[in-house]
C-alpha positions, 0 to 999 in steps of 0.5 A: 431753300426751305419755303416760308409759306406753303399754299395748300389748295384742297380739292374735290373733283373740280379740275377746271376751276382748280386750273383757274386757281393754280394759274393765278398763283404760278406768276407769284411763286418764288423761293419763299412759297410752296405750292402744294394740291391736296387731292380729295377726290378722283385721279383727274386732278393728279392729270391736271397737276402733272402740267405743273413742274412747280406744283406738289400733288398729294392724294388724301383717301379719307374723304372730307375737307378737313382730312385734307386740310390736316394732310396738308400739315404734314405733307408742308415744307412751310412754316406757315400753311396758307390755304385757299379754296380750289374754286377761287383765283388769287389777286395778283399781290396775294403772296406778296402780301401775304409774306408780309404777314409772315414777316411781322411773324402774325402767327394766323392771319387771313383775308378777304374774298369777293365773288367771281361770276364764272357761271352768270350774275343774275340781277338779283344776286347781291355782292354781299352774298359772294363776299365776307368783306361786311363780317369785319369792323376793320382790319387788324387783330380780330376781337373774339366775334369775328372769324377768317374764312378757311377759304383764305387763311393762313397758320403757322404749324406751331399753331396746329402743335398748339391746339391740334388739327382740323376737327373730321367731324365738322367741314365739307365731306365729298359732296355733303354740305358741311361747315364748322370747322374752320370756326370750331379751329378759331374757338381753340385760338381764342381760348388759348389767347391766340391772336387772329389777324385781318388784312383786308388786302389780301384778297381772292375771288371765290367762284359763285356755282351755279347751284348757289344762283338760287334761295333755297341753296342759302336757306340749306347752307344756313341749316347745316350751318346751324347744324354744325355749329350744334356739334360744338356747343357748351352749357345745357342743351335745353336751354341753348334750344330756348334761347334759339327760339326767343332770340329767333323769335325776335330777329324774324320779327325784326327782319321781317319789318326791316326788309319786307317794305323794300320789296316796294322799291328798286333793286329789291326782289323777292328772292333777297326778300326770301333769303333776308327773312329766312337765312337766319331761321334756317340756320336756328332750325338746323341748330335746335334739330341737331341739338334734339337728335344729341338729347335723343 
């Protein structure tokens, strides 16, 4: 019997997390669902997958999340691709949730993910760090503003027919921080009026690392953010730039009222202080770097 959906979880040399995630998922698999490891890293996993009589293992030798993604297309024996990140487990009604959705026949549909504190909760973190929940108004088709998560999407292959794979030149590279890709992918969506569909109850719990326990690691991911997202841009670079500078301008003197008068009360560190103000910059810093080193 020929699976409905094909779980594809692409992985970089995180065996212990990925057995946290894989085992989340066994209990659910049925005839309707695939489960297939893309390995984009070192023979370690493959050690790791051969525990598993249910799950496909393929190797991907071209470094980079979107590489895997892509090889994920092709090596599916699903007519929809859900993927999930390797560093998060599933809820216990995920694939069942989930055949839903493709029971409606909503072509790309994701959903949410909420921290998981494997490695500590440090008293200041906040759980909107670790969550995407507060980026949608609501569940249900997503106007054009709003963006799933590649960390729990899932698309039907005539969508990739469609608009074609993941763009390489965006997305996580091995150990390089990198993003865009799964946002450059929806862009293509919309233009091409296809709907994106948001289920609030289809939910993961996504791994906060050790190295995200601090301020500078959101202030560096903001950047390469803002660097990504450069690389796709439209309209005249010089007046993108300006208009990073004056909006930025403006949102740093907002932020800067709005959250430094919460450092006098409760539950309000300096950390959050630090994040809330600068995030925002960074991600603009990263943009109008990227876009001078284009013009140059």
């Amino acid at each position: 019997m020929k699976p409905i959906i094909t779980i594809a979880i692409c992985t970089f040399n995180r065996e212990e997390l990925l057995k946290h995630c894989i085992e989340s998922l066994i209990p659910q698999l049925n005839d309707s669902v695939e489960l297939l490891v893309i390995d984009n890293g070192t023979a370690k996993v493959h050690n790791l997958i051969s525990q598993y009589a249910s799950v496909k293992y393929v190797s991907e030798a071209n470094t980079g999340l979107s590489y895997a993604r892509n090889r994920a297309i092709i090596e599916a024996n699903g007519n929809w691709i859900m993927y999930i990140d390797d560093d998060a487990k599933s809820d216990k009604n995920l694939v069942k949730i989930a055949l839903k959705q493709c029971k409606a026949n909503n072509k790309v549909f994701g959903g949410v993910y909420y921290p998981w504190y494997h490695y500590g909760e440090p008293k200041w973190y906040k759980q909107e760090y670790g969550s995407n929940a507060h980026n949608f108004m609501t569940t249900g088709n997503l106007p054009n503003d709003e963006f799933l998560s590649g960390g729990i999407m899932c698309i039907h292959k005539d969508i990739f027919d469609q608009i074609g794979p993941f763009n390489t030149e965006l997305g996580m590279s091995g150990n390089k921080t990198g993003y865009g890709e799964e946002s450059e992918l929806q862009e293509r969506m919309i233009n091409n009026n296809i709907p994106r569909v948001y289920d609030s109850s289809l939910i993961i719990h996504h791994v906060v690392a050790p190295y995200k326990l601090n301020a500078n690691w959101f202030l560096k991911s903001n950047k390469s953010r803002g660097e990504d997202m450069a690389k796709y841009q439209t309209g005249n670079k010089l007046i993108n730039i300006v208009k990073q500078l004056v909006v930025g301008s403006i949102v740093f003197s907002k932020d800067l009222i709005v959250f430094t008068p919460k450092l006098l009360g409760k539950g309000y560190y300096i950390t959050n202080w630090k994040i809330d103000i600068l995030r925002k910059v960074h991600k603009r810093i990263g943009f109008i770097s990227q876009t001078f080193r284009q013009i140059l």
